[in-house]
ZAVEX-576265 format. One record per residue: residue number from 1; x, y, z of N, C-alpha, C, O, CB in turn. Coordinates in steps of 0.001 Angstrom, whole numbers. Glycine has a CB too. Example, Ala and Ser with C-alpha at 12.3 -4.5 7.8 and 13.67 -1.06 7.14 Angstrom:
<atoms>
ATOM   k    n.c1    n.c2    n.c3   ca.c1   ca.c2   ca.c3    c.c1    c.c2    c.c3    o.c1    o.c2    o.c3   cb.c1   cb.c2   cb.c3
ATOM   1   13190   -5690    7800   12300   -4500    7800   13200   -3300    7800   14236   -3319    8465   11308   -4473    9046
ATOM   2   12850   -2250    7080   13670   -1060    7140   12900      30    7870   13409    1138    8039   14084    -598    5725
</atoms>
This chain:
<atoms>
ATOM   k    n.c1    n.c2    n.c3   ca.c1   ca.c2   ca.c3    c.c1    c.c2    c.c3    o.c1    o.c2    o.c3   cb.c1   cb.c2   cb.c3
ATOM   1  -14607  -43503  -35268  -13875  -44757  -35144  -12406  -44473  -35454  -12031  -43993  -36524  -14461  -45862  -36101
ATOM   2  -11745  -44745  -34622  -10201  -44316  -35017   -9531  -45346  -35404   -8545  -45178  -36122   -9354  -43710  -33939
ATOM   3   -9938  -46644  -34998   -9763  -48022  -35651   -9333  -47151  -37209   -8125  -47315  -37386  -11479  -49271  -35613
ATOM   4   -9722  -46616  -37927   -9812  -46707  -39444   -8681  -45535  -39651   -7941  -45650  -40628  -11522  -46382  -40192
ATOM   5   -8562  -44725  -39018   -7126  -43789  -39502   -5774  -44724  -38449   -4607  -44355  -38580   -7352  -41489  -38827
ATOM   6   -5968  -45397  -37885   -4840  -46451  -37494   -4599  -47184  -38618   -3454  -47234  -39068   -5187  -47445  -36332
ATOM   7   -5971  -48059  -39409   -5531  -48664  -40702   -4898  -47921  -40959   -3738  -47930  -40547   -6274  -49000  -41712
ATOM   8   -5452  -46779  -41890   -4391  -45811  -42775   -3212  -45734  -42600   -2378  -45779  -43504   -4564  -44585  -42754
ATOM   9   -2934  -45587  -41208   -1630  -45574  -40933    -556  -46430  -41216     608  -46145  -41496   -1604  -45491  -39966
ATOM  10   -1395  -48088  -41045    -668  -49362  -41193      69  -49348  -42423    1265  -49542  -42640   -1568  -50550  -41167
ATOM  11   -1058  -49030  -43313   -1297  -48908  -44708      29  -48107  -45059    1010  -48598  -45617   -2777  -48145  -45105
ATOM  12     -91  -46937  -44683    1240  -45972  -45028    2517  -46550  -44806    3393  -46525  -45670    1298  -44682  -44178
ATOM  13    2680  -47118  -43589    3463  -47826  -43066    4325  -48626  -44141    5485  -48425  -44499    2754  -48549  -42179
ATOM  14    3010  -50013  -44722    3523  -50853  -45230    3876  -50328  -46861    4890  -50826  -47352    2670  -51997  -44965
ATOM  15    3326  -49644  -47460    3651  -48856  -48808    5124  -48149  -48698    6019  -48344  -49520    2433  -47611  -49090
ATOM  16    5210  -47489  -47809    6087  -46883  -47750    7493  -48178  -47316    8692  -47900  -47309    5627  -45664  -46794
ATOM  17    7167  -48927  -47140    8620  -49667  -46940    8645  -50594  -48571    9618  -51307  -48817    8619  -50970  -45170
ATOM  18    7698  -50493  -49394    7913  -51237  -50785    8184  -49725  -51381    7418  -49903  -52328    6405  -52332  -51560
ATOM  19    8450  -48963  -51500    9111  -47636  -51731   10432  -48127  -52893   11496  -48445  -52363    9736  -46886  -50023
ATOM  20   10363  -48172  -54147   11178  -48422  -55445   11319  -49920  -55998   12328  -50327  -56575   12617  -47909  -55193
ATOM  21   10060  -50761  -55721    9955  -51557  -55690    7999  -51962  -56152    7288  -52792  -55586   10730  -51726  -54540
ATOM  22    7643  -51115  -57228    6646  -50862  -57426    5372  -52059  -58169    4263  -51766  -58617    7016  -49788  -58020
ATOM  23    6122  -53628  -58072    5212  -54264  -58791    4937  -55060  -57431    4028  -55889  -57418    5682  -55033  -60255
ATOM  24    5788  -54799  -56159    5493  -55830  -55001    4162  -55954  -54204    3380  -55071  -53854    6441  -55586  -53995
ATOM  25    4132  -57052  -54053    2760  -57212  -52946    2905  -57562  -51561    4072  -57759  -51224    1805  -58316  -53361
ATOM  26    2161  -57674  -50800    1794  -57546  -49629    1161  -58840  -49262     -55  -58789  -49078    1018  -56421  -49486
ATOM  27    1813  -60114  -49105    1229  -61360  -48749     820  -61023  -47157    -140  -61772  -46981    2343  -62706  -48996
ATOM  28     978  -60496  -46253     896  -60896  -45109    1337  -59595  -44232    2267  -58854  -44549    1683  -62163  -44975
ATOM  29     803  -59493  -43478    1255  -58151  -42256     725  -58987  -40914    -252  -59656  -40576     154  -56205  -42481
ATOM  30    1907  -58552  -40402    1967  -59349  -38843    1696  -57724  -38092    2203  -56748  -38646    3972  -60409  -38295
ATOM  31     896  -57548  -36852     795  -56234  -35774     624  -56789  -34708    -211  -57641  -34403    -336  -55144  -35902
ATOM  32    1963  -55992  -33703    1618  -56334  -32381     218  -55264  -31728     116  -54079  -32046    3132  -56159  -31489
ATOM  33    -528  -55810  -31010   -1661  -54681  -30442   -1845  -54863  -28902   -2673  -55658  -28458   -3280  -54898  -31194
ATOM  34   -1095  -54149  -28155   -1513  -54514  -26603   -2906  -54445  -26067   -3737  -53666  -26534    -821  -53630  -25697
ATOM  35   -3175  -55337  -25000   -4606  -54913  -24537   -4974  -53770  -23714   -6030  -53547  -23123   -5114  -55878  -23856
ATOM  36   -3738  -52984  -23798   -4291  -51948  -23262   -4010  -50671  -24356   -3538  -49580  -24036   -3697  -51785  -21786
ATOM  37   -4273  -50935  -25235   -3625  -50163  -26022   -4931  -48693  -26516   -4759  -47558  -26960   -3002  -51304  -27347
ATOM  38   -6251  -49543  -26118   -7313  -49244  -26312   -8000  -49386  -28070   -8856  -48794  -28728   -7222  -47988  -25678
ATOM  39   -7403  -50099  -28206   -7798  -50263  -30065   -8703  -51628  -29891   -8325  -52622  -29270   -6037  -50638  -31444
ATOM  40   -9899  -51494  -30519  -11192  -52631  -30285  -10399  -53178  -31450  -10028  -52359  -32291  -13203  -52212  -30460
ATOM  41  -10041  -54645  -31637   -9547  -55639  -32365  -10547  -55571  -33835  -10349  -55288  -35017   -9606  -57089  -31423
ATOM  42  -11670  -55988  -33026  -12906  -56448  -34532  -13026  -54911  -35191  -13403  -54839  -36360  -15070  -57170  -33892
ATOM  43  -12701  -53643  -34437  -13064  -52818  -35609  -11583  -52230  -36317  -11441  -51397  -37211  -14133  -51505  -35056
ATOM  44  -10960  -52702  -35849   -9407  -52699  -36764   -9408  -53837  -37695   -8676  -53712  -38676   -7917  -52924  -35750
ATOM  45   -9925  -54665  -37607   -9871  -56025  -38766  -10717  -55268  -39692  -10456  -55120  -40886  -10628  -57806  -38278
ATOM  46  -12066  -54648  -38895  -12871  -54640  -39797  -12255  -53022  -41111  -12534  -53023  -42310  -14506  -54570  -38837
ATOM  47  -11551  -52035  -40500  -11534  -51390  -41016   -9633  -51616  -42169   -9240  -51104  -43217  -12050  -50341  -39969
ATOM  48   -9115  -52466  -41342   -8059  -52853  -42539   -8295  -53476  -43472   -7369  -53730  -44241   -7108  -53475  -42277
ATOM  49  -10076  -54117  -43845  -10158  -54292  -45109  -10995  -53483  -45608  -11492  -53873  -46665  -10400  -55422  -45432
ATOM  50  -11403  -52287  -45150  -11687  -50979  -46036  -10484  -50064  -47012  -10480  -49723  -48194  -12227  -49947  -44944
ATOM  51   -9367  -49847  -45717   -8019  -49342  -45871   -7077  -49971  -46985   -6262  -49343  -47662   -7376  -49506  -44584
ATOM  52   -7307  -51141  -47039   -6265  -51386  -47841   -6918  -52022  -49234   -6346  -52993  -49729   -5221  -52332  -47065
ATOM  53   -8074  -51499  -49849   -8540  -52215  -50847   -7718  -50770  -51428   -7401  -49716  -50875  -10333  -52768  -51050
ATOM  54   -7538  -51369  -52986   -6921  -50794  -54074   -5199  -50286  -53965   -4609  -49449  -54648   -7860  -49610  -54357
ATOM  55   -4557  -51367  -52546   -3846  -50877  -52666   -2396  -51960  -52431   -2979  -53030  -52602   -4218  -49814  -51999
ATOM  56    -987  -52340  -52168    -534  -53615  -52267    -906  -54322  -51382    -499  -55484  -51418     623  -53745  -52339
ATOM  57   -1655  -53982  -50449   -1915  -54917  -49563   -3369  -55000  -49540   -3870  -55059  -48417   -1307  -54656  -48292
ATOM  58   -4132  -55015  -50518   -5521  -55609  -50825   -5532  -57365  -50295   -6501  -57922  -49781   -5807  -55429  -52704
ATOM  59   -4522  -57842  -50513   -5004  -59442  -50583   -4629  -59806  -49481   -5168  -60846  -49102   -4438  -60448  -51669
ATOM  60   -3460  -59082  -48378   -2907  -59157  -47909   -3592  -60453  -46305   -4588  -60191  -45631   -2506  -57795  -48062
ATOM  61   -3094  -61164  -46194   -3783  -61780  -44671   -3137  -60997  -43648   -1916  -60884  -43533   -3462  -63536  -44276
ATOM  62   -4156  -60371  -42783   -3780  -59588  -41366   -3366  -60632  -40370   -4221  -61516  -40428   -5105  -58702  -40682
ATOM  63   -2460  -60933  -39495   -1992  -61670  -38339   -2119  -60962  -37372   -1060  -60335  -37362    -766  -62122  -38342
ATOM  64   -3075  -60420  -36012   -2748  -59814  -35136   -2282  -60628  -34055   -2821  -61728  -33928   -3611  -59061  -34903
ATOM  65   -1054  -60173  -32961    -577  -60711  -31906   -1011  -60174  -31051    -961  -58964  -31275     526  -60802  -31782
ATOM  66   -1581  -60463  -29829   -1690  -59333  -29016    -694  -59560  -27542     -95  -60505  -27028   -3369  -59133  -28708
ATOM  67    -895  -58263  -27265     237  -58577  -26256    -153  -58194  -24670    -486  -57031  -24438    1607  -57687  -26723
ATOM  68    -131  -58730  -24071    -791  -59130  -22642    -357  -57253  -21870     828  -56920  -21843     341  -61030  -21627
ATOM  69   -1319  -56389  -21399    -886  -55639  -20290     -43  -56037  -18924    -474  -56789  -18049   -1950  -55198  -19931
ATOM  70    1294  -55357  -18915    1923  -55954  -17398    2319  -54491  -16643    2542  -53379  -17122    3623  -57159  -17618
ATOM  71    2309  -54917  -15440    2435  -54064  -14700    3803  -54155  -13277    4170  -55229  -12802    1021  -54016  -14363
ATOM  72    4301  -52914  -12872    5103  -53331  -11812    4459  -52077  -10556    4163  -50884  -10620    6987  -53260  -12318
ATOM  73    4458  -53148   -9442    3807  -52062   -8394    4719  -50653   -7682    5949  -50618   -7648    3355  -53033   -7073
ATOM  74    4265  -50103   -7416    5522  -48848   -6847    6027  -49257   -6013    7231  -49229   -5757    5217  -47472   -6306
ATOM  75    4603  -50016   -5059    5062  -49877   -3914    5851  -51289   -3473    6659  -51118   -2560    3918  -49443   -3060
ATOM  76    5773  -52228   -3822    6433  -53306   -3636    7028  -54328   -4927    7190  -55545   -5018    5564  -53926   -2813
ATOM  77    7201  -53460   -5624    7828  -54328   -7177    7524  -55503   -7894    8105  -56141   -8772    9050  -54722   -7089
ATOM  78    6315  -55635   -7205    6072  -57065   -8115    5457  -56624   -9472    4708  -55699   -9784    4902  -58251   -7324
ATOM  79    6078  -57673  -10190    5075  -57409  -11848    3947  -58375  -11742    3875  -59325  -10962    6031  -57890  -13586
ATOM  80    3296  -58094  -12408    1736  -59041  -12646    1114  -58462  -13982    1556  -57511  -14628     369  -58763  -11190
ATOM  81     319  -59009  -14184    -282  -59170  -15608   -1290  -58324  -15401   -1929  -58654  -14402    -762  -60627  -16138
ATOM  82   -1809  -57110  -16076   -2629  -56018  -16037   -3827  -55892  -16600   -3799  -55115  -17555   -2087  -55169  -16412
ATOM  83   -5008  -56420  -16346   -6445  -56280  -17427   -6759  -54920  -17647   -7452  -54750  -18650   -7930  -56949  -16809
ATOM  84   -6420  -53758  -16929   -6535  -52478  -17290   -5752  -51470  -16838   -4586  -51854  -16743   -7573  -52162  -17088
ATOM  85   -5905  -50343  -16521   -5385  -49176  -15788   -5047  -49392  -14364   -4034  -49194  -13693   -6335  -48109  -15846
ATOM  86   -6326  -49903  -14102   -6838  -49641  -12584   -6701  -51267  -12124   -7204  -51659  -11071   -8712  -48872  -12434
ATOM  87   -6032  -52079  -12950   -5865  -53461  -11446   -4634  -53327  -10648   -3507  -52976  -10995   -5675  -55320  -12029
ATOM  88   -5284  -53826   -9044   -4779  -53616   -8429   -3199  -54328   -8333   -2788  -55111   -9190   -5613  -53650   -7729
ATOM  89   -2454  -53932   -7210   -1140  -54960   -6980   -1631  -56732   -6663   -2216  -56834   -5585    -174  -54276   -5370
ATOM  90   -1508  -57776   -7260   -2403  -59048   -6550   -1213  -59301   -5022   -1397  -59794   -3909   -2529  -60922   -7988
ATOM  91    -363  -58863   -5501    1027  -58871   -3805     261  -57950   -2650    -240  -58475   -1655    3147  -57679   -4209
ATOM  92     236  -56940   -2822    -180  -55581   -2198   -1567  -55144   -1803   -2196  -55146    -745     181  -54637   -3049
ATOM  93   -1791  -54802   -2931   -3169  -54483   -3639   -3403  -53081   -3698   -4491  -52529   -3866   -4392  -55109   -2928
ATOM  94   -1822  -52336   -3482   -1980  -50745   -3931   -1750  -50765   -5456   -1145  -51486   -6249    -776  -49631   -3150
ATOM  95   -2670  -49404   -5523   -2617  -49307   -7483   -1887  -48084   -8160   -2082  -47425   -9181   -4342  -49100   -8228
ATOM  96   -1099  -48073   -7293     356  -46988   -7615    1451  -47543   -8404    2551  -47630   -7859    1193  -46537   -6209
ATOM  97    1271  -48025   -9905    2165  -48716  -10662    2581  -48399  -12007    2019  -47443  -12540    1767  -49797  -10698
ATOM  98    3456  -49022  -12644    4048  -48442  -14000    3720  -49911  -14743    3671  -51101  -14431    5973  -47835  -13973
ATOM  99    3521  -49047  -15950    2909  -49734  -16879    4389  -50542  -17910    5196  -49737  -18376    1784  -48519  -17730
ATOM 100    4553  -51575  -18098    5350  -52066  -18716    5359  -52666  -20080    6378  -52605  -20767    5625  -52650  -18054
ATOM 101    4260  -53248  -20507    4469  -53509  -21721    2587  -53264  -21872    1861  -53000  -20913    5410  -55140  -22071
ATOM 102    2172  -53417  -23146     777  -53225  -23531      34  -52365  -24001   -1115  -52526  -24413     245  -53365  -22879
ATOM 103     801  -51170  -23956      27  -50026  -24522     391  -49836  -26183    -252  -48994  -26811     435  -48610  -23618
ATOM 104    1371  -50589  -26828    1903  -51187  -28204    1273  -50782  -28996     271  -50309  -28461    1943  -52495  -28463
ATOM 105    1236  -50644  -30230     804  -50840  -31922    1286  -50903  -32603     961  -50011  -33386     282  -50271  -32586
ATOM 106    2605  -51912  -33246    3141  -51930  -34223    3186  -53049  -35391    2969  -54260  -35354    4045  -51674  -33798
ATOM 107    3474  -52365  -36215    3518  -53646  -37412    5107  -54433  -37280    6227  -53955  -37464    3331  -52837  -39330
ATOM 108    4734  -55654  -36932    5729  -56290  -36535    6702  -57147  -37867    7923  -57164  -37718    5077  -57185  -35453
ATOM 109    6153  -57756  -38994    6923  -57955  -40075    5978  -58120  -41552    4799  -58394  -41328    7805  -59237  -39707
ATOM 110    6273  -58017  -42690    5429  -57836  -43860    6394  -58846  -44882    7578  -58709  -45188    5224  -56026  -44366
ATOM 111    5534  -59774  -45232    5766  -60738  -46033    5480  -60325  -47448    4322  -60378  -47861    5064  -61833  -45618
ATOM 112    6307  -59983  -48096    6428  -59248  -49392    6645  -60435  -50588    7074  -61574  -50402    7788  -58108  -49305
ATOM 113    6189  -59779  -51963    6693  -60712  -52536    6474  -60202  -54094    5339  -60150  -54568    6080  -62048  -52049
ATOM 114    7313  -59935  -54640    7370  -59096  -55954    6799  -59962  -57261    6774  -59449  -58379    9014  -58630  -56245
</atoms>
C-alpha cells in the first residue's frame, strides 16, 4: 500500500514546517489529490490516521480536495475533463493528448496553532 509512505510523507511535510516551534499543533491539513493521481482516497484517510498518531498532527482533521483530471487534445486543442489516461478527445475522439492538471499531491495549507 503506498497510500501509507505518502502519509509519512505528509507527515514529514507538516513537522517539518513547525520546525522551532516545538509545543505547536496541527488543527487541520488541507491536500490537493488529483484523480488521476492514482492514490485510492479511503486508503490514504485510512492510513493518515495510522501515520500521524503520536505525532503534532494526531488530532489533526484531514480536508481532502480533489482535483478533477483535464486534458488538451494534440490534435485539435480542445480541453475536456479527463476520467483517466485513455479518454478520448469528446471534439475529435483522437487520444493523442497532454495531461493538464490531475496528476497532483500536495498539502495545500496547515492550520497550526501553538
Amino acid at each position: 500500500m503506498h497510500e501509507l509512505s505518502i502519509a509519512e510523507n505528509i507527515v514529514e511535510i507538516a513537522v517539518a514546517s513547525l520546525k522551532g516551534n516545538g509545543r505547536a499543533v496541527v488543527r487541520e491539513i488541507e491536500l490537493e489529490i488529483g484523480t488521476l493521481s492514482g492514490i485510492e482516497i479511503d486508503a490514504l484517510t485510512f492510513a493518515m490516521d495510522a501515520a500521524t498518531k503520536h505525532t503534532p498532527l494526531q488530532h489533526a482533521e484531514v480536508r481532502i480536495l480533489t482535483v478533477q483530471g483535464r486534458a488538451r487534445c494534440n490534435a485539435c486543442a480542445a480541453e475536456y475533463d479527463a476520467a483517466d489516461f485513455f479518454s478520448p478527445c469528446p471534439a475529435c475522439g483522437g487520444f493523442d493528448s497532454t495531461t493538464l492538471q490531475g496528476e497532483e499531491m500536495r498539502v495545500k495549507s496547515l492550520l497550526v496553532q501553538d
